[in-house]
Steps between C-alpha positions, in 0.01 A plus 500: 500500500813439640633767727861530685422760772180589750510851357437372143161402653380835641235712291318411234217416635169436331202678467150288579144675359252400804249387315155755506282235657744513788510911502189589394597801310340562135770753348834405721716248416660413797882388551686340775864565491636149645798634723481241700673265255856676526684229637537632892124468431426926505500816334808628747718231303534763197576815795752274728674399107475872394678662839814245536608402169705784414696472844450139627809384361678800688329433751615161540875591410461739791393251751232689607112428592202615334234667734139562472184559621227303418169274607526248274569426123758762450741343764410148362605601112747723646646192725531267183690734297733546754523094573541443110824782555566301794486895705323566836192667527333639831127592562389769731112494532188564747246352227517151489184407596435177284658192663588284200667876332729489808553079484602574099752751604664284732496231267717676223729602766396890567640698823203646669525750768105536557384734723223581673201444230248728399129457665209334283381932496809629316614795729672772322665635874697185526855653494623137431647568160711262355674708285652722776600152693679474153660814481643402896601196435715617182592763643661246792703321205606713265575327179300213585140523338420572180133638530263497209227686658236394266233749642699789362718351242390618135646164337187331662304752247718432216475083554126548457545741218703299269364160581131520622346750327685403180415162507144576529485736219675222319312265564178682398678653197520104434122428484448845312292630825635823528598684786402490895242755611493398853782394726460335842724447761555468870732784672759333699833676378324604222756378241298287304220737473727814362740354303215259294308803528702741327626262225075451440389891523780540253321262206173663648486825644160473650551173670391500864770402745302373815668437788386221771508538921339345781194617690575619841554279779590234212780238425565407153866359474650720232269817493537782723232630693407895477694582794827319372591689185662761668796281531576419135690745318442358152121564570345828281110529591529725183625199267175321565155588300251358833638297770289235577437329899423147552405294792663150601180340413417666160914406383432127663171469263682601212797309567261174505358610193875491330557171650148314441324680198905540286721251668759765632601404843536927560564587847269782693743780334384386134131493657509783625599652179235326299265610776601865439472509131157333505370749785628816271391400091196341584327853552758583176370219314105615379613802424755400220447523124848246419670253612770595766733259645684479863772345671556358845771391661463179692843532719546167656342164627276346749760271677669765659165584672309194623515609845399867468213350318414226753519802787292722295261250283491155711197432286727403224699212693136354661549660818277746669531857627430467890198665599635600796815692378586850362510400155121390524441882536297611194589825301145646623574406903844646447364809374212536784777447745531769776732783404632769752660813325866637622309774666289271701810256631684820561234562782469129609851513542431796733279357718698126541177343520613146474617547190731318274680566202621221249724554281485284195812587283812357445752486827752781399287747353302465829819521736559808272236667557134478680245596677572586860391182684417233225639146494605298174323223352615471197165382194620151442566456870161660608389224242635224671396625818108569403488111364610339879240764658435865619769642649346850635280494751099618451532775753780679369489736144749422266577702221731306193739723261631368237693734245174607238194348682356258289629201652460612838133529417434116455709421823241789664177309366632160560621598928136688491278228421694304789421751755745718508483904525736483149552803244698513228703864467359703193779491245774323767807660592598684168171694579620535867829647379382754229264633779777604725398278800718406698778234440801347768801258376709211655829575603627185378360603195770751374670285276472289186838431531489239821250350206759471279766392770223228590497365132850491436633295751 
């Protein structure tokens, strides 16, 4: 096939039937929508297409710079249609949290301005929003950015519409299978999700639409946690049939079984899908009397992610998981960790018994706003900290926030079985907040703007 342009290459994708033995389901056939071979290597290659073709050549006679928001494999398809237009294109993000996502972006030329990143606990009080650093910095230039704003742009939809979901149906109309009657796919912008989704429930009205997020507490590059969909506005809870939650460790498992059982070198995104799906029809499956079929989406690959995976799974690389380090924490010592509720710190706060009061989210939502008294430490930092030694000592109480109170809970047990008076506060500082305790802020915290002054100069 010879082609004459990068855009020629993006979509049409195929569609692989995991085999059953790999599954384990009796009356599901079982499809994995291979995204990640669009040629920027990810789903977002069709969505960064979809939103600049009708104006990139515009925008290039204009002289002026596309702008976005985004962690990952947006900006990287968006970057290479810009360089193929020879146009500039700008990132403005707080969720990189993947080194080699960051080392790709700089390597097809992308403009970060990164700032401050989101904690390991995704905290849904950070008021570090990159879209309103957007809005500020365009505002500042007027005429100079041409913003795409994928979280709220409908053309996202419409990409997935006309390509996705149509290619699927295709493709099954093809092998004379029929039509989908499950759909699964992780919420991020939740593009993919609603516009395949529609162009499906519209050859099958009673095809279930399920959506994919993270547990609590959890990281899965790509997929939003519970407390993050407030800030997509393409998200409808209403689109979506069940929404489905997944843990880092259930999407790594079924990202290995992609990549060892199939030969699809998925990243944790496409795991995590697979994970989801598997978790919701195998109750489904007994009870059928047919055969139904569903599609995943696997979104992108495993390069992009070897070092989230060596953090999280150092197993896989022949390394070992210190014993004496917060990640050794299991799930059932985390959950048996010492809790104190916002009532009970309110008191202890009282008193000034030798208390102290970590703070465990990111930097400016903490010089925003806190509890009267607490210092920062920052997850990854308290991380680094806990692996050198203990840094509180075992006659004082400390009490860690961080912004839901699950990860603060395995910090709590790991400090505790070291000696130290350690709780972890019962549902962190959202719960602190919504019970009208009491909060103070930094006075050099008034302004996202000396941010923004910071980045661009």
């Amino acid at each position: 096939m010879l082609v004459k342009h990068v855009r020629e290459l993006i979509g049409h994708t195929p569609l692989f039937e995991i085999p059953e033995e790999v599954h384990g389901l009796k009356n599901i056939t079982l499809y994995a929508k291979l995204e990640l071979l669009n040629p920027f290597g990810s789903v977002k290659d069709k969505s960064a297409w979809n939103v600049l073709k009708d104006d990139i050549e515009t925008i290039k006679k204009e002289g002026k710079t596309v702008i976005e928001s985004s962690s990952g494999n947006m900006a990287k398809a968006m970057q290479l249609v810009c360089s193929v237009y020879d146009v500039p294109f700008k990132i403005v993000t707080n969720r990189i949290k993947v080194r080699e996502v960051k080392q790709i972006l700089q390597l097809v030329g992308a403009e970060v301005d990164e700032l401050p990143g989101l904690s390991e606990c995704p905290d849904p009080t950070d008021p570090n929003d990159p879209i309103t650093f957007i809005e500020q910095i365009m505002s500042a230039s007027p005429g100079k950015y041409f913003h795409t704003s994928q979280y709220t742009n409908e053309k996202n939809i419409h990409a997935h519409y006309h390509s996705t979901g149509k290619e699927i149906q295709d493709d099954l109309d093809e092998a004379g299978a029929g039509t989908v009657d499950f759909f699964v796919g992780g919420l991020g912008t939740t593009g993919s999700t609603r516009g395949a989704g529609t162009y499906l429930k519209e050859k099958n009205a009673a095809m279930k639409n399920i959506g994919v997020i993270a547990s609590k507490g959890h990281l899965l590059p790509g997929i939003r946690n519970v407390d993050e969909m407030y800030e997509v506005g393409l998200f409808r809870k209403d689109f979506y049939d069940d929404i489905v939650e997944v843990s880092m460790d259930e999407s790594i498992d079924a990202m290995l079984m992609l990549i060892r059982k199939c030969g699809i070198l998925a990243g944790p995104t496409g795991g995590g899908s697979l994970a989801a799906a598997l978790k919701y029809l195998k109750p489904i499956d007994a009870t059928l009397d047919r055969k139904h079929s569903c599609v995943f989406i696997v979104c992108d690959r495993v390069e992009w992610y070897l070092s989230y995976l060596q953090k999280n799974k150092p197993e896989l690389f022949g390394l070992s998981v210190k014993k004496d380090s917060v990640k050794a924490v299991t799930k059932e010592e985390s959950e048996a960790a010492p809790e104190v509720s916002p009532d009970e710190l309110e008191k202890w706060l009282e008193e000034k018994d030798n208390l102290q009061v970590v703070d465990m989210r990111g930097t400016l939502a903490f010089k925003t706003t806190r509890i009267k008294g607490s210092i920062n430490i920052p997850t990854d930092n308290l991380e680094d900290i806990a692996d050198m030694g203990v840094p509180f000592a075992n006659d004082q109480k400390v009490v860690l926030v961080c912004p839901t109170g699950e990860v603060s809970k395995r910090f709590a047990a790991f400090f505790k079985a070291r000696g130290v008076d350690c709780y972890s506060l019962t549902g962190g500082f959202v719960a602190w907040r919504d019970n009208g305790k009491g909060t103070e802020k930094s006075k050099a915290a008034g302004g996202r703007r000396l941010l923004v002054g910071a980045g661009q100069s």
